[in-house]
N, C-alpha and C positions, 0 to 999 in steps of 0.2 A: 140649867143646872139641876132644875128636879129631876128631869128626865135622867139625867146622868148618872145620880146617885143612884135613881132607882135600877140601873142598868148595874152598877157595878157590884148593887148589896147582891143582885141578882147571881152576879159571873164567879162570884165569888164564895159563892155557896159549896160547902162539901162533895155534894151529890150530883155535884155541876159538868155535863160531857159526859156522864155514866150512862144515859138509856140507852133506846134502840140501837143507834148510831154509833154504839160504841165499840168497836171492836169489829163490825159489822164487815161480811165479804159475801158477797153474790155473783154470780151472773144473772141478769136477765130471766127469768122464768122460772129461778131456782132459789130454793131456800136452803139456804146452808147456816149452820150455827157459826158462832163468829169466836167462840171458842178453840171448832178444829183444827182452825192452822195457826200455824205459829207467828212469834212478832218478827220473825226474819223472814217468810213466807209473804207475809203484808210488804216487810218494808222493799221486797223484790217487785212486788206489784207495782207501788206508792213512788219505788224509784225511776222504774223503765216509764212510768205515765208522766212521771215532769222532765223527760230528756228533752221535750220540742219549749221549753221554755227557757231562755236564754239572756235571762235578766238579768244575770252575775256577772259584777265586774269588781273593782278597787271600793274600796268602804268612803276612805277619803273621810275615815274616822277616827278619832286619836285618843282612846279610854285605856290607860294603863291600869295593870294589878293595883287595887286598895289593899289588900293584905287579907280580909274578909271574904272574897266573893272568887269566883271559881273562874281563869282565863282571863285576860283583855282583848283588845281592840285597837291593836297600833296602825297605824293608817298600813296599808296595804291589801293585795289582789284578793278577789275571793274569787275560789268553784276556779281552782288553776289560772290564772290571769295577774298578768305581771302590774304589781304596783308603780309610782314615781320614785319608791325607795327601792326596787328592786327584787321584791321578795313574790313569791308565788305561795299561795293560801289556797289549802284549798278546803271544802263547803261541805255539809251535808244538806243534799238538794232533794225535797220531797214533797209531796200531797198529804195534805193533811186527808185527802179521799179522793176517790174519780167518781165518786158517783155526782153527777149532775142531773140538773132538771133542763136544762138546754140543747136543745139540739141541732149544733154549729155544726156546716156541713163538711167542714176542715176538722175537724178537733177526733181525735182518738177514743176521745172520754167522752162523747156524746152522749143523750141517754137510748137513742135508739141502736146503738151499738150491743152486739152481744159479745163483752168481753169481761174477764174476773174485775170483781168489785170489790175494793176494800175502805176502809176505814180505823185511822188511828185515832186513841182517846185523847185530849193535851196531856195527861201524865206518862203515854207511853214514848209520843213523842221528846217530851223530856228526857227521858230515861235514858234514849239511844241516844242525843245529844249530848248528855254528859259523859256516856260511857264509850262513847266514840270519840270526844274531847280526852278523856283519860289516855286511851290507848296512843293518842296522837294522831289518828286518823284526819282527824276535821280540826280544824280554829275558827268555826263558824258555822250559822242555820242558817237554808235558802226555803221559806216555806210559802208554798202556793197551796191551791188549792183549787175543786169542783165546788161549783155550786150545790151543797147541801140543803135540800127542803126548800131553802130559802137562801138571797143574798142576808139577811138580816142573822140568820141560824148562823151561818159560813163564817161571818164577821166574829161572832160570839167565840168559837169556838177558837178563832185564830187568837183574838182578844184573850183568852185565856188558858192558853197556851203559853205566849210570852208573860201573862203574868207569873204563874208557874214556874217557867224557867229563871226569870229573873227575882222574885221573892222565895221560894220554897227551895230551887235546887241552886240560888243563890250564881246562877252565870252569869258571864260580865263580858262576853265574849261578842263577836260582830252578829247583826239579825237581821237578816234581809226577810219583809214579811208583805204579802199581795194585800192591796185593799181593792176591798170588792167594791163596784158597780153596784150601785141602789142601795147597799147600807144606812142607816143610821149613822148621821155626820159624829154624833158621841162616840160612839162605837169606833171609830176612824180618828177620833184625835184621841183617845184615851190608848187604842194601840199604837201611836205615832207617838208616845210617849215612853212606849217600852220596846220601839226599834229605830234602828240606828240607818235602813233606809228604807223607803216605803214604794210601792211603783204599782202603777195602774195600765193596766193592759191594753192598749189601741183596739188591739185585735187584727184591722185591716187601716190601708191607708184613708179610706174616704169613707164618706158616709154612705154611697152609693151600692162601695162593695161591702159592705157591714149588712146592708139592706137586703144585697141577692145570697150571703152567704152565711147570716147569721141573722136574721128576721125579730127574734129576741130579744137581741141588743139593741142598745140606740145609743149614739152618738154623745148626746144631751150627757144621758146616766155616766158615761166615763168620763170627760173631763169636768163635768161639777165634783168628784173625789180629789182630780188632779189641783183644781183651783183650791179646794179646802187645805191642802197639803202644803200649796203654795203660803196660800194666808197663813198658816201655822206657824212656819219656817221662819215667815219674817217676822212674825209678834215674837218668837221665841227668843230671837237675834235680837231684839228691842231689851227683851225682860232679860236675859243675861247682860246688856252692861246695867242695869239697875241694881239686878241682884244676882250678884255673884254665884249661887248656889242655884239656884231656879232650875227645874229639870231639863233636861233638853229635848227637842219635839224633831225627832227625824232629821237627827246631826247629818246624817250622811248624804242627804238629798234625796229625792225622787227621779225614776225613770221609768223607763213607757217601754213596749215590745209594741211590731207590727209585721205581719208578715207579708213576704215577697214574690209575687208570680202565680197564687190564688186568684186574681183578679186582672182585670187588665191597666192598672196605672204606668204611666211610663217613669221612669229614671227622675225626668222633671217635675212631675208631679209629686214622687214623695221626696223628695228635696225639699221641695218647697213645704211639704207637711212636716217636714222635719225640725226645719227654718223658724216655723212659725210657733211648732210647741216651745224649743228652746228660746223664744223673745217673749213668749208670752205666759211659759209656765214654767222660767229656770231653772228646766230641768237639766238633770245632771249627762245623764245618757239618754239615746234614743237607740235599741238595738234592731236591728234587722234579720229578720230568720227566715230564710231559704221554705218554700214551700213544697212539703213531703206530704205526696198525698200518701195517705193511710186509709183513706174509705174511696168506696165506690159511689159516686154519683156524677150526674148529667153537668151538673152546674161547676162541676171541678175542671181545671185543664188538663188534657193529657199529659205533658211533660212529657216527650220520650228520648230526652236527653237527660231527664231525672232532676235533680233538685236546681233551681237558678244558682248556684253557689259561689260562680263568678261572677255574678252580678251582686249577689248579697256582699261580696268581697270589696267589688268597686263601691257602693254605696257608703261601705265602712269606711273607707277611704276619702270618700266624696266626704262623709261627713263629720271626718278629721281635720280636715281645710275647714268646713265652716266653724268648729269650734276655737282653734288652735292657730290657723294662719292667714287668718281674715277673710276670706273667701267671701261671696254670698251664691246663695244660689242661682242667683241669672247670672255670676256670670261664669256658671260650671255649665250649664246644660239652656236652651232654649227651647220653643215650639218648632222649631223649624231642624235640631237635633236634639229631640227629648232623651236619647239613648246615652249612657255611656260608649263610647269605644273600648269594648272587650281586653283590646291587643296592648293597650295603653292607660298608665294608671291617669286616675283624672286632673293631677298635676303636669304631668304630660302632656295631654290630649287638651290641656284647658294654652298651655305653653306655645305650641306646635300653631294652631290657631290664633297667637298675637305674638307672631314673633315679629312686631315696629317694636313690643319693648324688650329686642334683648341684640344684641349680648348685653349682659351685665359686669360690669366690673367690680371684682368685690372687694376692690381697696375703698373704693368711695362709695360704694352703694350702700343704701338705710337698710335699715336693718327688714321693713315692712317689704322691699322689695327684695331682697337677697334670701329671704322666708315664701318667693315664689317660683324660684329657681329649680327643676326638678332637680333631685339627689340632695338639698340642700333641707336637712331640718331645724326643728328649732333650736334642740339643742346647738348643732353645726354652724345657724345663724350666728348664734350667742356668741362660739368661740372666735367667729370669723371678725365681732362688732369688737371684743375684746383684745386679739391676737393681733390686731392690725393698727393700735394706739402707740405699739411697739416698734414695729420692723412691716417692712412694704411685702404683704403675702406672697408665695410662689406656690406652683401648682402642687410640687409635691407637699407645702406645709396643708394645700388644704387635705390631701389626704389622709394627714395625720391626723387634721381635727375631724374627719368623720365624716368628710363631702363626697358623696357619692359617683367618682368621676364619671365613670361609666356613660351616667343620663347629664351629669352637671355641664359636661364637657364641649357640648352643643350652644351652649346659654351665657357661655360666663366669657371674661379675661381676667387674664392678669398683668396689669402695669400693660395694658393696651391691646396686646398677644393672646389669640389663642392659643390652645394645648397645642393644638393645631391644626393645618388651614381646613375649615369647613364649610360647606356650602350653608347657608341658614335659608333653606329652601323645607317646607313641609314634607313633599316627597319623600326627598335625600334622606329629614331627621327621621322620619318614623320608618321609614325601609331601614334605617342603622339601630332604630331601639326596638323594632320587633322582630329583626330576622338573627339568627344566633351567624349564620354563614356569612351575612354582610356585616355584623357588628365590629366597630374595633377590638381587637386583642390588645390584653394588658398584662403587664408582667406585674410581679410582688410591687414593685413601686410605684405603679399607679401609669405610667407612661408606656405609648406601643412601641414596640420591637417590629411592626412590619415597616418592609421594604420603602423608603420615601421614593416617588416618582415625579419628573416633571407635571406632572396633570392631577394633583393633590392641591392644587391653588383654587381646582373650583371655579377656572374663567371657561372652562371649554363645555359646552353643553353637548359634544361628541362624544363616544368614550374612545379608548386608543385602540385601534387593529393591531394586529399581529404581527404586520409591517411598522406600524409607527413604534412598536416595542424593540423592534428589530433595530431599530436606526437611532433610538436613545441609547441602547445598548454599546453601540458602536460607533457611537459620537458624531454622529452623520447630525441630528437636531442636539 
């Protein structure tokens, strides 16, 4: 606690975020006043440096207007991203600087990069915050940052920044704010007190590739921030049913960024690191970011298909199930197919590979199984657990509640019936969900309009000649 005091009589001082560093813009070998350019000049810098960070999502924080204080924080999406209420928010997403003392062989802001440098003070970034809240632009701050001087300096300044904005320019609005790696644990819980979510950077999946592509870092330093944040969260949750008024310590939760195809981890591997931060540090999200090389070096991969984005796609996916529809990781992906399949989302492909449990019948099915149905989501579940207390479902009602026939139609019955007669053969279903030419066609109500044939039954493992069409036609079979 002494430590802390003395930390904050410090942060809190007039002249506090004014030196060197303040205003500061270089490149590499160049000294330029930090005067000459403008604060729209920086913030063009400060914005295009945090586009590869992608830690914005829903607040999943609920601070309304007090009458006093500038903006709230109704639970909903930040940085564009759709809330559980619906509404899209979006962020003002920025570097408090890129100047770093590290040098990650991924990272744009490196220090041995020669590109413009800048640096904002905490009261300018205030400034834009509010007067980009005014206009309407933003209903929210996303603040990262480079390692300045030091993690301990970086911490400070972030630290006083949100006090800034929340005491002096009096916002009350969503803050999403990075905590650094090697910080000072005061430093990290005194600013987890004046944001609303807090998130610690992975960097890469493993320790291994942190080791060939960021040397620097280490393992150890980022989830001891992660753990602290943990611990916080829940003494907080303690001391608000005590005391009703008690501040709150990083309402929104915590998450983690890691990036994708930098290294060589397979599908299953970071599944499973995925798995594990969520069981072990309740974190809220876990995002995935597609690897854009931006520097030249030996240790990078070529990519000359360019960024993995259908795979950072299926991940997202992949680790939607684990959060949302029970899933675990073994049993989306093994050692023996560590890959997603590209062609098929991984409810799909996890489907297709255990069809002993399907069809499903969704007048009687639990709700935990009709939530593994492809096309079938949570919401969809719900209505189907609901709709069916009532009247015995048919195929067009599930259309109406929002079952995806298309993929569902493969998987399921109704009152005993499929849609209609289908082989439940793996081949058969993923040659019908990944080729557009062999897929069923569906009209507005959900049912196909093509031709039924004697050979739709799915007994013949022939297909018919051009004689045997000839002779159904004309009544011959």
């Amino acid at each position: 606690m002494e430590m802390l005091k003395v930390i904050g009589e410090k942060l809190h001082t007039p002249d506090f975020g004014q030196g060197r560093e303040s205003g500061s813009i270089r490149a590499p070998g160049a000294v330029i006043d930090g005067n000459s350019m403008g604060l729209m000049e920086k913030l063009g810098i400060l914005t295009d440096s945090a586009k590869y960070d992608v830690a914005c999502t829903s607040s999943g924080v609920d601070r309304r207007g007090n009458g006093r204080d500038l903006g709230n924080c109704v639970k909903a999406g930040i940085c564009h991203s759709f809330s559980s209420d619906g509404r899209c928010i979006s962020l003002l997403k920025i570097l408090m600087t890129n100047e770093c003392v590290y040098d990650c062989k991924y990272c744009i802001n490196r220090k041995s990069n020669d590109v413009p440098r800048a640096t904002f003070t905490p009261d300018e970034i205030c400034k834009l915050t509010i007067e980009f809240y005014r206009r309407n632009y933003i209903e929210g701050l996303f603040l990262s940052s480079g390692i300045f001087e030091s993690p301990m300096r970086t911490m400070e300044l972030l630290y006083r920044t949100l006090y800034l904005l929340r005491n002096k320019y009096r916002f009350n609005g969503y803050v999403h704010v990075k905590a650094i790696p090697g910080a000072p644990p005061e430093l990290i819980q005194m600013t987890g007190f004046l944001a609303d979510r807090m998130s610690v950077n992975l960097e890469l999946p493993t320790a291994e590739g942190l080791r060939e592509l960021a040397p620097s870092k280490h393992r150890r330093n980022i989830l001891a921030p992660m753990r602290q944040i943990q611990n916080g969260i829940q003494a907080n949750q303690y001391d608000l049913t005590v005391y009703r008024h008690a501040p709150k310590f990083v309402a929104g939760g915590q998450s983690t960024q890691m990036i994708i195809g930098a290294t060589g981890e397979s599908d299953y591997q970071i599944l499973h690191v995925a798995e594990s931060l969520y069981q072990r540090f309740d974190l809220k999200r876990v995002f995935y970011s597609a690897f854009v090389k931006v520097n030249e070096d030996k240790a990078l991969p070529a990519l000359p298909g360019g960024p993995p984005l259908k795979r950072e796609h299926r991940l997202y996916q992949a680790d939607w199930l684990l959060r949302f529809y029970g899933f675990q990781a073994q049993e989306l992906l093994d050692e023996k197919r560590p890959f997603f399949n590209i062609l098929l989302d991984p409810k799909e492909d996890w489907a297709v590979r255990h069809l002993e449990q399907f069809p499903v019948e969704v007048n009687r099915a639990p709700y935990e199984r009709l939530l593994r149905v492809p096309g079938i989501g949570v919401r969809s579940a719900q209505r189907i657990v609901a709709a069916r207390r009532s009247a015995r479902l048919r195929f067009e009602d599930l259309k109406r509640i929002g079952v995806v026939m298309k993929r569902a139609l493969y998987f399921i019955t109704c009152g005993g019936r499929m849609m209609y007669p289908t082989r439940l053969e793996e081949d058969y279903i993923v040659r019908n969900l990944t080729s557009e030419k062999d897929r069923v066609q569906f009209g507005s109500d959900g049912m196909s309009y093509r031709q039924m044939s004697l050979f739709d039954d799915g007994q013949y493992s022939l297909q018919p000649d051009s004689g045997d069409t000839y002779r159904v036609v004309t009544g011959q079979i």
